[in-house]
C-alpha positions in Angstrom: -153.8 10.7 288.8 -157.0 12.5 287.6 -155.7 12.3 284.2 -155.5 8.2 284.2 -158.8 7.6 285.9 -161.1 10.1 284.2 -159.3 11.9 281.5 -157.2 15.0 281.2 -160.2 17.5 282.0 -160.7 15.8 284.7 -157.0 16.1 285.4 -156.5 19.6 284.9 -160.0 20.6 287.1 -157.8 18.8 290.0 -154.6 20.3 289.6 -156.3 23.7 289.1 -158.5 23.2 292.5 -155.6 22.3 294.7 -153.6 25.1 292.9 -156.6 27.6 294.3 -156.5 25.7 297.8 -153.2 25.7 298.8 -152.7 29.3 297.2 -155.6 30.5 299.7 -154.2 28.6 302.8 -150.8 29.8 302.5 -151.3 33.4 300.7 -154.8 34.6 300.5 -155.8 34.0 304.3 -152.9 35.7 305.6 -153.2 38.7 303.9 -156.8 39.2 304.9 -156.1 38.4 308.6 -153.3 41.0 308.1 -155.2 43.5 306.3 -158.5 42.8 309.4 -156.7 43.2 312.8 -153.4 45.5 314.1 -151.0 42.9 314.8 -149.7 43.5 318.5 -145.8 44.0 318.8 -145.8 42.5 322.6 -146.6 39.6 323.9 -149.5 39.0 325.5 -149.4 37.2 329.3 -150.0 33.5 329.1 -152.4 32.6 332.3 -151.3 29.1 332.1 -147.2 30.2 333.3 -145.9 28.7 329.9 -144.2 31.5 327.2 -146.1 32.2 324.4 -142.7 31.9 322.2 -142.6 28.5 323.6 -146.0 27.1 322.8 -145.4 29.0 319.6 -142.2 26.9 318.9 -144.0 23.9 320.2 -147.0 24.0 317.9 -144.6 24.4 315.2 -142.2 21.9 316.0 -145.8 19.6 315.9 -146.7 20.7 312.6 -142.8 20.0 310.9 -142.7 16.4 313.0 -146.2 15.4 311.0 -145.5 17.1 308.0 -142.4 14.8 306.3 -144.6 11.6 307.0 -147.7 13.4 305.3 -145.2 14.7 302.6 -143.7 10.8 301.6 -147.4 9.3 302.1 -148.5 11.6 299.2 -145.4 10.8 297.3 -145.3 7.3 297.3 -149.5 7.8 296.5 -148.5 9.5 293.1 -145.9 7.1 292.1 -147.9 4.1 293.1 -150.6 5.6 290.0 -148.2 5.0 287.4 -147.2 1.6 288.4 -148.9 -1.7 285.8 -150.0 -2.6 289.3 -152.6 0.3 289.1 -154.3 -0.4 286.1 -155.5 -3.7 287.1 -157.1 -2.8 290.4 -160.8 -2.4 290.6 -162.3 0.8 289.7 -163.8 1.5 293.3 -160.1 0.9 294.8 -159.2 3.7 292.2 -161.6 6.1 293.3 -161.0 5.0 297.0 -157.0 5.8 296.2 -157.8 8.9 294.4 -160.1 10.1 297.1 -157.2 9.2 299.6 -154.6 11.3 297.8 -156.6 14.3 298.0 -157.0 14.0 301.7 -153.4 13.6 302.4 -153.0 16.7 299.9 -155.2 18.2 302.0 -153.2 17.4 305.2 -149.9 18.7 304.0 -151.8 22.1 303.2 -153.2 22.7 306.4 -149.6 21.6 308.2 -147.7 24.2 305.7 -150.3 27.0 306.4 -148.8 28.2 310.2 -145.7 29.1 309.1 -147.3 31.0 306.4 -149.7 32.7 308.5 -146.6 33.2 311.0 -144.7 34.6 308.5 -147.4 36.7 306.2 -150.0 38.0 308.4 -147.9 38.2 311.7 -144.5 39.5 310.5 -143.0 37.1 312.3 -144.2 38.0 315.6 -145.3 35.8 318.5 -148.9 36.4 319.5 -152.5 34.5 321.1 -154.3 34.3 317.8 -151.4 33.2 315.9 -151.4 30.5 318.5 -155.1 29.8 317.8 -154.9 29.8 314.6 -152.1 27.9 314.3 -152.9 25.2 316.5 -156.7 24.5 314.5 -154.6 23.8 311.9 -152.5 21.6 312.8 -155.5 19.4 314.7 -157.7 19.8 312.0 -154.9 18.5 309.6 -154.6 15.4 311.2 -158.3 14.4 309.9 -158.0 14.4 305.9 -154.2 12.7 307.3 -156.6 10.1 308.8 -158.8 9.5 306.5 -156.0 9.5 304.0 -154.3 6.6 305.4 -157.3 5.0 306.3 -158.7 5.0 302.4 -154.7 3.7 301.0 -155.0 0.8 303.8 -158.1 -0.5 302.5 -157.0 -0.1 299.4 -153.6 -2.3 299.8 -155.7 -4.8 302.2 -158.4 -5.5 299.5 -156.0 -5.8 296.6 -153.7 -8.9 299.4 -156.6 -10.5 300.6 -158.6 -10.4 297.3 -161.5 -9.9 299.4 -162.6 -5.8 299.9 -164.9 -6.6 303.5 -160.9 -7.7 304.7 -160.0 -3.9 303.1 -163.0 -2.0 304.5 -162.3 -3.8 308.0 -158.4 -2.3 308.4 -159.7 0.8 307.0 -162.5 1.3 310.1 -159.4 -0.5 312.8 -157.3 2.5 311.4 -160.0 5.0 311.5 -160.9 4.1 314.9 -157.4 3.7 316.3 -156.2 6.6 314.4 -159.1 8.9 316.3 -158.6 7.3 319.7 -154.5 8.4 319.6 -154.9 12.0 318.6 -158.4 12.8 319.6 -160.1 11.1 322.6 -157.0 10.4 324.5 -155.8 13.5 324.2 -159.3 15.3 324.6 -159.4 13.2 328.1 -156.4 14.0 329.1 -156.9 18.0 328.4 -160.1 17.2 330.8 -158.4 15.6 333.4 -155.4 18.2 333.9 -157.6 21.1 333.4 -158.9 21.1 337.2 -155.6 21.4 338.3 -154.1 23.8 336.8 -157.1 25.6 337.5 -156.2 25.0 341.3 -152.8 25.8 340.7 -153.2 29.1 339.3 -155.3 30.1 342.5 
């Protein structure tokens, strides 16, 4: 991708940096977690009445439901690079497409790094910061994934309709759409049940 746009330094600098990123999301971080804290062998009490296991298995199941749709995004971004088709779209579309990639990159990083940190710095074993942990990634993954889909849809949408203000408008509907499904509706939601299970646990 680097390689057509900006030439193979440029190329290599970007395989090299995602090389470093992913290998310190899914190795390096783990082993210093596991190396800074004495994993617990027991489970600790979960005040809301759920199992841990089973928020564990849930936040999991989350990350492998988004991850095969981040996976073929960032597939069909890297084949769409070496089509004719490509080459004759402006050079701020390319940018725009080549910043998008590396968001989705991104994404698929951050949704692969629980089950490393489940597997590398907890030894497989069901615990409240794995949980934490865990879960920020798996929110925080669905930002780049965003952003990612946001920058490709202006990128298709300008190259239909000719016209990049048509482009830049579906990419600020996604954005805004995108951020009202899995952040405010769900952050209001959080805030409205909150209350009661406060009362319930009384």
């Amino acid at each position: 991708m680097f390689e057509r746009l900006c030439g193979p330094a440029a190329g290599y600098t970007a395989g090299g940096m995602f090389l470093v990123v992913a290998l310190v999301f899914w190795y390096g971080l783990e082993y210093l977690s596991k190396r800074a804290r004495e994993i617990p062998m027991s489970k600790n009490k979960d005040p809301e009445h759920t199992p841990l296991s089973t928020k564990i298995d849930e936040m999991l199941t989350e990350a492998r439901v988004v991850l095969p749709g981040a996976q073929a995004l960032l597939g069909f971004q890297l084949t769409v690079v070496l089509t004719r088709t490509f080459e004759q779209l402006p050079a701020a579309s390319k940018l725009v497409h080549a910043a998008a990639l590396m968001l989705v990159a991104l994404a698929v990083i951050l949704l692969m790094a629980p089950a490393a940190f489940h597997r590398i710095a907890f030894r497989g074993e069901d615990s409240e910061d794995f949980h934490r942990i865990g879960s920020r990634f798996v929110v925080a993954a669905t930002l780049p994934l965003a952003m990612g889909i946001a920058g490709d849809l202006y990128v298709a949408v300008g190259k239909i309709a000719e016209k990049n203000v048509f482009g830049i408008a579906a990419a600020l509907a996604a954005m805004i759409v995108l951020a009202a499904l899995w952040y405010v509706q769900p952050y209001l939601l959080r805030r409205k049940i909150a209350p009661q299970r406060a009362a319930g646990s009384e």
